[in-house]
C-alpha positions in Angstrom: 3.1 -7.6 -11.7 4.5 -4.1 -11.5 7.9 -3.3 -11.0 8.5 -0.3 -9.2 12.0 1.9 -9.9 14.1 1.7 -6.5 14.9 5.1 -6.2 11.0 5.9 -6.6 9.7 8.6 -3.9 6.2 6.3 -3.9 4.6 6.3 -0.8 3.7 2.7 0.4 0.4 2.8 0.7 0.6 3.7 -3.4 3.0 0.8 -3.7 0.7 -1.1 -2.0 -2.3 -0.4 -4.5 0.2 -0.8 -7.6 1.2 -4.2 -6.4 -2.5 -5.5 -5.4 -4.3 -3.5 -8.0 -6.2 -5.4 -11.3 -6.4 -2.5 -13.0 -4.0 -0.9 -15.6 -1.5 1.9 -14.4 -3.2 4.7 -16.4 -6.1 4.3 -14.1 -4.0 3.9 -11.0 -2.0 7.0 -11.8 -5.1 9.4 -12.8 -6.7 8.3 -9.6 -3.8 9.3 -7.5 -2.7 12.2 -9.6 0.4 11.1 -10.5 1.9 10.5 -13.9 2.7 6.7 -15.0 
């Protein structure tokens, strides 16, 4: 499981794909366009 930084600005609808998601973050970030 991820952990996500509290003072992160991530929308939760991303948080909510980080969280649920199998795959790794690289892939999660690239499709979202956001750095990891």
């Amino acid at each position: 499981m991820y952990a996500i930084h509290l003072n992160a600005r991530t929308p939760p609808a991303v948080r909510f794909d980080i969280v649920h998601s199998r795959e790794p973050s690289d892939v999660l970030a690239r499709r979202r366009g956001i750095s990891h």
